[in-house]
ZADOLUM-835838 format. One record per residue: x, y, z of N, C-alpha, C in turn. Coordinates in steps of 0.1 Angstrom, whole numbers, plus 5000, padded with zeros to 4 digits. Example, Ala and Ser with C-alpha at 12.3 -4.5 7.8 and 13.67 -1.06 7.14 Angstrom:
BEGIN
513249435078512349555078513249675078;512849785071513749895071512950005079;
This chain:
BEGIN
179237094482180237104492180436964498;181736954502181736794506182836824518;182236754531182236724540183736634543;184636624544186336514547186236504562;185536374570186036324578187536264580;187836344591189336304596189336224607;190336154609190336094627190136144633;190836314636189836374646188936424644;188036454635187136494634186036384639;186436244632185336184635185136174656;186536154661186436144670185536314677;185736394671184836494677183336424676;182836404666181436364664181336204679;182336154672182036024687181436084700;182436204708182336224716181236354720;180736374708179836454709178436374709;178436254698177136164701177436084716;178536054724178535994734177536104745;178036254747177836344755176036364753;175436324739174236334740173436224744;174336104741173336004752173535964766;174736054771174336114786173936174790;173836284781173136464788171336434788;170736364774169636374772168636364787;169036214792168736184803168536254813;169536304818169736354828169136554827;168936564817168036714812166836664816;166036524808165236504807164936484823;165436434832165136394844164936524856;165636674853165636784859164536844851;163236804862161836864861161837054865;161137094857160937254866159537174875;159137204890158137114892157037284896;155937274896155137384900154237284907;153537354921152737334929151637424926;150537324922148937374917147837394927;146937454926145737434932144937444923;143237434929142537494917142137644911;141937624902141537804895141237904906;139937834910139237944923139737954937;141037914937141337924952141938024951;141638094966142138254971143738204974;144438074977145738094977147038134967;147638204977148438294965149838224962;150238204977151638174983151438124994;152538014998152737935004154537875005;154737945022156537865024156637745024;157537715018158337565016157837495031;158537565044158237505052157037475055;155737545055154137535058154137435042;153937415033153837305027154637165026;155937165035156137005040155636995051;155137105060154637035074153436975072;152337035054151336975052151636805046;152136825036152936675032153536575042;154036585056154036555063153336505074;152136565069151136525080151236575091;152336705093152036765111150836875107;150236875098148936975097148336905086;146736935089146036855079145236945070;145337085078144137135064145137295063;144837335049145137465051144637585055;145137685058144837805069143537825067;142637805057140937815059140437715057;141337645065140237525070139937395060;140437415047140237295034140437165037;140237065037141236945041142136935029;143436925035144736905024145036755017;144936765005145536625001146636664984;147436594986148336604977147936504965;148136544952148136464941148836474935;150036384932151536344924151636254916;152836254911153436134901153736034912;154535914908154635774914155735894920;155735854933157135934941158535834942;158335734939159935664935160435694920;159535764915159935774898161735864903;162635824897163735934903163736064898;162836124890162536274888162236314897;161536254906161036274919161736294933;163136244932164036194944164036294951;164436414946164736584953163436614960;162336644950161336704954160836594963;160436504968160036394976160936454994;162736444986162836485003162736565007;162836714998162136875005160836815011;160136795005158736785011158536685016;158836575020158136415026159236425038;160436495032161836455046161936335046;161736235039162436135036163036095020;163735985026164435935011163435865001;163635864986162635844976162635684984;163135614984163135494991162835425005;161735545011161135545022160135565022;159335665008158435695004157135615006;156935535001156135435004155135435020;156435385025155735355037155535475050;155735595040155635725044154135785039;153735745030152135705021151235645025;151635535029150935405033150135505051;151535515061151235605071150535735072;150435765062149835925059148435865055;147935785047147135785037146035645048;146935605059145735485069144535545080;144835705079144535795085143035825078;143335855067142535945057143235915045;142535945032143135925019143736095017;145336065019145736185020146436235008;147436125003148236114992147136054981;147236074968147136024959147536034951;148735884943149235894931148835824919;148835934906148235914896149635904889;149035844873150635814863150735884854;149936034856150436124845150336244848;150836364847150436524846149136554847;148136514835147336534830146136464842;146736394848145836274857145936394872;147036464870147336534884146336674879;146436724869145336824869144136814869;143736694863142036634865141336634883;142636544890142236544904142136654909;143236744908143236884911142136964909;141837004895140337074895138936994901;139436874901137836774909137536814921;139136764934139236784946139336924951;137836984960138537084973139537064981;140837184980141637124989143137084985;142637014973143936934970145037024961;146636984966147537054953148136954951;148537014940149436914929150636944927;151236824924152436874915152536814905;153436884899153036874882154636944876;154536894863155736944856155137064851;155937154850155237344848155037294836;155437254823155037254811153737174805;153237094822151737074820150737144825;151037224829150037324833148937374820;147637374831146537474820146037544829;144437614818144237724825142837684836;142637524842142337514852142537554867;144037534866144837564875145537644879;146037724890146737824894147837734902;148937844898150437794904150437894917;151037784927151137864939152437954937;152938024943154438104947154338054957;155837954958156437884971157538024971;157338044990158138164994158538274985;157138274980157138404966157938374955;158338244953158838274938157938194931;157638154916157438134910158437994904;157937894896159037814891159937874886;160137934873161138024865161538094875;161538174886162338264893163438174894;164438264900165938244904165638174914;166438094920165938034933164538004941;164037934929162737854932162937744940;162137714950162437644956162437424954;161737394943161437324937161937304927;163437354922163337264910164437184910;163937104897164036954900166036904900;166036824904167736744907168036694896;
C-alpha cells in the first residue's frame, strides 16, 4: 500500500507535529500531585484549609501533636506554580523567602530533587508529608484524602495547572 502525500495532507501532518511539540509540554507539566504520609499513620484526611495553615506556618504540628514538616520538589520548578499558591499563598516567585522564613524557625521545609527522594524523607521522618507525583507512589506510603477526595476523584483539590 503506498501512502500519496498531498499539500494538504502534508500540511495536516505539519500541524499535527507542531500541536505535539506544544501539547507534550504542557501535559507533561499538569502533575496529578498526592499528599503522603507514612504507612503507619492513623491520618486519613485532611482539608485543604488545615493543611495550608500547616504549610504556612500558622500551626506547627498536627492534631496529635507530631511536629509537621513538609518534604517537596524545588518549589520554583513551574509544575509547582499552582500547588505552591494553594498551599504557601504565595506566588512560585516568593517561595523562597517564604522557606527561608518558615525554615529560621526550625527546619520545617525540606526540598529534595526527586519523587523518590520525597518518599525516602517521608518514611524516615515522624510527622512529615509529602508531595509527590501520584505516579510515584509506593507501598511505604499512604495518600491522604484532601477534603475527602482522593487524586483521581473529580475535583481533587491538588491537581496540577
Amino acid at each position: 500500500m503506498k501512502i500519496r502525500l498531498t499539500t494538504g495532507s502534508a500540511g495536516f501532518f505539519i500541524r499535527l507535529a507542531l500541536l505535539f511539540v506544544i501539547a507534550v509540554p504542557l501535559l507533561a507539566s499538569a502533575k496529578k500531585w498526592a499528599v503522603i504520609v507514612h504507612g503507619s499513620s492513623k491520618l486519613q484526611d485532611v482539608s485543604l484549609a488545615d493543611i495550608a495553615k500547616l504549610c504556612r506556618g500558622e500551626k506547627s504540628s498536627w492534631p496529635d501533636g507530631q511536629t509537621f514538616t513538609v518534604v517537596m520538589l524545588d518549589p520554583e520548578a513551574p509544575e509547582m506554580r499552582g500547588l505552591v499558591r494553594k498551599l504557601f499563598g504565595v506566588p512560585s516567585t516568593e517561595i523562597k523567602q517564604q522557606v527561608a522564613k518558615l525554615n529560621a524557625l526550625r527546619p520545617f521545609i525540606r526540598i529534595v530533587d526527586r519523587d523518590e527522594d520525597v518518599l525516602r524523607a517521608v518514611d524516615a521522618t515522624p510527622g512529615a508529608v509529602g508531595i509527590v507525583d501520584v505516579y510515584a507512589i509506593n507501598s511505604s506510603v499512604k495518600v491522604l484524602r484532601i477534603d475527602g477526595q482522593l487524586p483521581f476523584d473529580s475535583g481533587y483539590a491538588l491537581k496540577g495547572d
